[in-house]
N, C-alpha and C positions, 0 to 999 in steps of 0.2 A: 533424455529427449525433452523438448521444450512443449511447454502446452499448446495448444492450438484450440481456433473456436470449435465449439462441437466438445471437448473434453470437458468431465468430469471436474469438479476442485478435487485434490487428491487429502485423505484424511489426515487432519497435523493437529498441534497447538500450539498457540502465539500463549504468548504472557501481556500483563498490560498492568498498569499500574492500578491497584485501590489502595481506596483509604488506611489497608493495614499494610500495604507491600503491593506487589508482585503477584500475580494473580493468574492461572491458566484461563484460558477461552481456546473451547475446539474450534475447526474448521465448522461442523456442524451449526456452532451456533452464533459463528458470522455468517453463514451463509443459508443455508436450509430454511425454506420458506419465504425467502428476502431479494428481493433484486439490489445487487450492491456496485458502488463505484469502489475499485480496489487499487489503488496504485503503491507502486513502491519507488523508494528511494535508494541511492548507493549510502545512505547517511546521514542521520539527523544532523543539524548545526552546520551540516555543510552548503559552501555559497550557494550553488541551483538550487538546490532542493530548500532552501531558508529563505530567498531574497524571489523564487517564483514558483515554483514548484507547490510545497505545500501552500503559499499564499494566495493561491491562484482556489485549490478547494474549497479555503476558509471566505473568503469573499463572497464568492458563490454557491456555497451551501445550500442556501433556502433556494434557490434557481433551480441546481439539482435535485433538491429533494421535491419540487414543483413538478419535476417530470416525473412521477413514479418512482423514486428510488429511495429504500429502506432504510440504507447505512452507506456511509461514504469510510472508507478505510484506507489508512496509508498503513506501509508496512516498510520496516527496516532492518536488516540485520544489525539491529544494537540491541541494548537488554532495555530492561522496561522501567527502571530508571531513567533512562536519557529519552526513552522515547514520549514519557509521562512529562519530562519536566522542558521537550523539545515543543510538546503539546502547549503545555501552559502559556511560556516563553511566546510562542504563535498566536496564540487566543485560537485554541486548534476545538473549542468546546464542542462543536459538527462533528470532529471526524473521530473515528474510533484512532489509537493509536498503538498500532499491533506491532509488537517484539519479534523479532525472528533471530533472539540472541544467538544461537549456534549455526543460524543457515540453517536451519533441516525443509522446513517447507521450501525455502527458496533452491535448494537442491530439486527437490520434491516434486516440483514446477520446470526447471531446466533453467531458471534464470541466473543462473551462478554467472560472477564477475570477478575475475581478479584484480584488484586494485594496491597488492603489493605494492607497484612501483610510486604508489603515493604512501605508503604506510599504512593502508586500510585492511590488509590481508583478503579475504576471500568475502564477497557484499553482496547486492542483489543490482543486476539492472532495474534501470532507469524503465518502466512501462506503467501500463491502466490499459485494465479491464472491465469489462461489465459484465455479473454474473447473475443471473437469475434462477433462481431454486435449486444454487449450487453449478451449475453448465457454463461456459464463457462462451457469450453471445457474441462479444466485442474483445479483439487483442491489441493492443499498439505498443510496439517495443521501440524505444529510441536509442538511435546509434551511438555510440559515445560522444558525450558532451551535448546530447541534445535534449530540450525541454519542446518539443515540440506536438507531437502526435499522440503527448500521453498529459498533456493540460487540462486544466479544467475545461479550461474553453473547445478545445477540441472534442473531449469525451461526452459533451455534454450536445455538440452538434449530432452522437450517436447515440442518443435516446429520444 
C-alpha cells in the first residue's frame, strides 16, 4: 500500500556515506522532531534526476530551509557509495543523501518501480514529500518521466 498524507514514516534504515564508510541513520533520526523535504529518485547519475531533479534542491536549499524546514533529503535506491559520491559530484552539501540499497523502505512506503526494462531492476518512484515530526503533511508522486510536482519549486510553493 502506498503512503498517503495523514501516515506515519514507517520504521527503516538508509545508509549514507561517512568519513569511515557506510554508515546506518534510522528513520527516526531523519525524521522525529524535524520537518523535512524528502524526495526520491529512480537513480543517482541518471539524466532527470542529475541535469534537474536533484539540481533544482541544491539551488534552492537556503529558500527551503528559509521556510521552516530542518533537512532536505533525497533518497535512492543505490548503495551509499554512489549516492555520497553522486552528492559530491552535485555540490549536493544541503541535502542529506540517503541509500535505500535493497529497496526495503521504498517497499515500506509502496513506491516500488520496476525499471527492468531499462536495466535498472526494481528503484523507487520519482516523488517529494513533506514530513513533520515524522507524519506526511504533503505527497506528490510523478507519473513516469515526469519531474514536475515533486521539484523543488513546486514543494516549496507547499510550505
Amino acid at each position: 500500500m502506498t503512503i498517503e498524507v495523514g501516515d506515519k514514516i514507517p520504521s527503516g534504515t538508509f545508509k549514507v556515506m561517512g568519513a569511515e564508510g557506510p554508515q546506518d541513520v534510522s528513520t527516526d533520526e531523519v525524521f522525529a522532531g524535524k520537518k523535512v523535504v524528502f524526495f526520491a529518485v529512480p537513480g543517482a547519475f541518471t539524466p532527470g534526476c542529475s541535469m534537474t531533479h536533484l539540481p533544482g534542491y541544491v539551488v534552492n536549499a537556503d529558500k527551503i530551509k528559509a521556510k521552516g524546514v530542518d533537512t532536505i533529503a533525497c533518497m535512492a535506491v543505490n548503495d551509499a557509495f554512489v549516492m555520497g559520491a553522486w552528492g559530491k559530484a552535485q555540490n549536493a552539501d544541503e541535502i542529506h543523501m540517503l541509500a535505500d540499497g535493497n529497496g526495503e523502505f521504498t517497499k515500506a512506503i509502496g513506491m516500488e518501480m520496476d525499471g527492468s526494462g531499462f536495466g535498472l531492476g526494481i528503484r523507487c518512484k520519482r516523488f517529494a514529500m513533506i514530513v513533520d515530526d515524522g507524519k506526511v503533511t504533503h505527497l506528490a508522486i510523478e507519473p513516469p518521466g515526469g519531474i514536475v510536482v515533486s521539484a523543488a519549486e513546486a514543494i516549496m510553493e507547499q510550505l
